[in-house]
C-alpha positions as CSV (number, residue, x, y, z in Angstrom):
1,X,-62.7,62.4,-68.5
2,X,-59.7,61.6,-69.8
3,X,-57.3,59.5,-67.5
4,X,-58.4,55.6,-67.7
5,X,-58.5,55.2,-63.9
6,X,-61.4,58.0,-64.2
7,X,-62.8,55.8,-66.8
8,X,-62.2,52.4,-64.7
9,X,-63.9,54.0,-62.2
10,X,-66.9,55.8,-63.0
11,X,-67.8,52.6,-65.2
12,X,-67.3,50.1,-62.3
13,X,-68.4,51.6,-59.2
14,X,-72.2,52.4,-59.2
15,X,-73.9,50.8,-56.7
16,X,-70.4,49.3,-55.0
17,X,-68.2,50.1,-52.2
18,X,-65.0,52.6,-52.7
19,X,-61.7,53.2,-51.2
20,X,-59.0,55.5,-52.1
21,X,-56.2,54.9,-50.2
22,X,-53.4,57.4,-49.9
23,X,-55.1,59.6,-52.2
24,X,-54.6,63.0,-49.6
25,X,-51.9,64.6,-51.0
26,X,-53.1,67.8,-52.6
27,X,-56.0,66.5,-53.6
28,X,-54.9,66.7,-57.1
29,X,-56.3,62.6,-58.2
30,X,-58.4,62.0,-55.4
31,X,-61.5,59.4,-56.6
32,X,-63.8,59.7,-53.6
33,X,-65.4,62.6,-55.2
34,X,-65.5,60.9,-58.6
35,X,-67.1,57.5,-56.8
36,X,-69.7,59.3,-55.1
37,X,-70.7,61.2,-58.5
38,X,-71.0,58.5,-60.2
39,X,-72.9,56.2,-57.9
40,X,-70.7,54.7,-55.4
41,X,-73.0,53.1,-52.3
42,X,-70.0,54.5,-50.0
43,X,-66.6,55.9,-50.5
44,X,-63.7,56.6,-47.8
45,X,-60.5,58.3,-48.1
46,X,-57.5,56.4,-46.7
47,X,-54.5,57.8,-46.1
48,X,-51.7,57.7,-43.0
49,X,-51.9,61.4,-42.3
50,X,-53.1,62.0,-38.8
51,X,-56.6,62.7,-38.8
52,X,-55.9,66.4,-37.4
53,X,-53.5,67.0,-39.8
54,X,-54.1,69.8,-42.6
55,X,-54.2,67.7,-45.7
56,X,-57.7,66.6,-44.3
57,X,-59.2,69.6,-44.0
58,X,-57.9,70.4,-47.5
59,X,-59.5,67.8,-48.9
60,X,-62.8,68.6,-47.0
61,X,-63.0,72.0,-48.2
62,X,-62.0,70.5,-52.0
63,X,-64.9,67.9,-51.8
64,X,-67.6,70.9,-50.0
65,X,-66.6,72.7,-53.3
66,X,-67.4,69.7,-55.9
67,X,-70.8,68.8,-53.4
68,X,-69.5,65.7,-51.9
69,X,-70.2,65.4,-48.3
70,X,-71.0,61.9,-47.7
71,X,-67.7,60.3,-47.5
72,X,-65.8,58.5,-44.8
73,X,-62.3,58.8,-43.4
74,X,-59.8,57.2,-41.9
75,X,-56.3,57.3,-40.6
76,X,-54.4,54.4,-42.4
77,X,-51.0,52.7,-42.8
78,X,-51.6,50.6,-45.6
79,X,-48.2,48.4,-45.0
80,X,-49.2,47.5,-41.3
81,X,-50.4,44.0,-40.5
82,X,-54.2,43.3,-41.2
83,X,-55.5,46.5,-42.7
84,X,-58.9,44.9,-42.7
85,X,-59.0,45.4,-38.4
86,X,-58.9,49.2,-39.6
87,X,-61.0,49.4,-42.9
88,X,-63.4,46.5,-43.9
89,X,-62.8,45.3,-47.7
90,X,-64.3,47.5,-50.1
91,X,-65.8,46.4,-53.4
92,X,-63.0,48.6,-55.6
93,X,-59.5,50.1,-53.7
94,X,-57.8,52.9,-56.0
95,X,-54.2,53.5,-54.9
96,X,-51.7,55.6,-56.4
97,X,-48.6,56.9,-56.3
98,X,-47.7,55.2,-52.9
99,X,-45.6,51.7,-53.5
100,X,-42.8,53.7,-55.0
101,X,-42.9,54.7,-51.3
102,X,-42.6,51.7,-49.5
103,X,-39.6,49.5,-48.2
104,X,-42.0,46.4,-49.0
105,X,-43.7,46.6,-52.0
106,X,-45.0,42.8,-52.3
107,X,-46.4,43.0,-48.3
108,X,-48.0,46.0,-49.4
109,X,-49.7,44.5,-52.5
110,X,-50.8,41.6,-50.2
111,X,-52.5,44.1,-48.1
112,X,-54.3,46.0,-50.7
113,X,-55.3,42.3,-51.8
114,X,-56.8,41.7,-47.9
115,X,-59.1,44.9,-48.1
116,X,-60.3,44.4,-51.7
117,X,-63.5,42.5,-53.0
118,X,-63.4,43.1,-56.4
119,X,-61.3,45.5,-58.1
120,X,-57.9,47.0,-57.0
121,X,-57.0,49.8,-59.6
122,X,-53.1,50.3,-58.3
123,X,-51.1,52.7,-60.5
124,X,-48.0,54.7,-59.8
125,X,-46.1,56.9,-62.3
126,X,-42.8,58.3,-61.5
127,X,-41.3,59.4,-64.9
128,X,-42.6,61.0,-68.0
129,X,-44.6,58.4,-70.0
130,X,-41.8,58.9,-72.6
131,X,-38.3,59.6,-72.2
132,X,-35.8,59.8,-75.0
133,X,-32.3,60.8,-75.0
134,X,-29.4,59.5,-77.1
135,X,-29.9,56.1,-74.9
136,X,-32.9,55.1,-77.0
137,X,-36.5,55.7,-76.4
138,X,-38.7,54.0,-73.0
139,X,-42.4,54.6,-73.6
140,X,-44.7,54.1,-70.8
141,X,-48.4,53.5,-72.0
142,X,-51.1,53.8,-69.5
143,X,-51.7,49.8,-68.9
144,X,-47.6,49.8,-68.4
145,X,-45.4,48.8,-65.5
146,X,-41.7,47.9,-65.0
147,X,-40.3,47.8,-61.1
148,X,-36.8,48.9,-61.7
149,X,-35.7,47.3,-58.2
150,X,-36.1,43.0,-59.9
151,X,-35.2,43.4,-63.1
152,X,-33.1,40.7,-64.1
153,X,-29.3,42.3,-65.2
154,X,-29.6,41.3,-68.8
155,X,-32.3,43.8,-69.3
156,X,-30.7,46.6,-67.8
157,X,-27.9,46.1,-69.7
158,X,-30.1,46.0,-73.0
159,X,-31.7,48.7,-72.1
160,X,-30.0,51.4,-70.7
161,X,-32.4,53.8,-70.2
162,X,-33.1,51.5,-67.3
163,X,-29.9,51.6,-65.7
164,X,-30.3,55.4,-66.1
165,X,-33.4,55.6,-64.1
166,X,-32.0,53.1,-61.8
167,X,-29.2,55.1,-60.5
């Protein structure tokens, strides 16, 4: 076990309550398996694919082949108003790779904020963790995050691997 979040979340959520929202696609970093093997009291998969749509089934059919059966699911839009009338707050939310997404990234950070008790573990990774060219060198570490969108113009000009990315 490797990646931190795996770390994160197979040291935090014995005994708790566990959501993964938006974690459908492929099922390549899905954590509801992970939480119920490692002692979550109840997991769910959130995501905004259609119930009936074939990324469900895929992810049954992945979690029947690790032995995980006891799980929840739910159709979700994370960035509608009051989440917490379609899931009830959950102990630890795991979201990745969706407010790149998103045409409000704030609202959607307040929402994950309304369905979450104790731990949000929120990650999203759209470039290599290092990129070098004859621009300079941007390293990413794992506990990293720059939003592109608000930095201040001073920094993109100083760093212009970040206009780069930015265009």
């Amino acid at each position: 076990m490797t990646d931190p979040k795996d770390q994160w979340i197979a040291r935090l959520v014995k005994d708790k309550s566990f959501i993964d929202i938006g974690g459908l696609w492929g099922t390549l970093n899905e954590k509801v398996t992970l939480a119920i093997q490692n002692g979550a009291s109840s997991a769910t998969m959130a995501d905004i694919a259609p119930l009936d749509h074939q990324l469900w089934k895929d992810f049954d059919n992945h979690s029947r082949a690790k032995g995980v059966t006891n799980y929840s699911r739910v159709n979700l839009d994370v960035t509608a108003p009051y989440p917490e009338r379609t899931i009830e707050p959950k102990d630890i939310v795991h979201c990745s790779g969706i407010i790149y997404h998103v045409p409000d990234a704030f609202g959607m950070l307040a929402n994950l904020r309304r369905v979450t008790n104790e731990y949000l573990i929120l990650t999203s990774m759209v470039v290599p963790s290092r990129i070098s060219n004859e621009a300079g060198e941007l390293v990413l570490h794992h506990d990293t995050i720059h939003y592109v969108p608000t930095l201040r113009e001073e920094i993109r000009k100083s760093w212009p691997l970040i206009s780069m990315l930015a265009t």
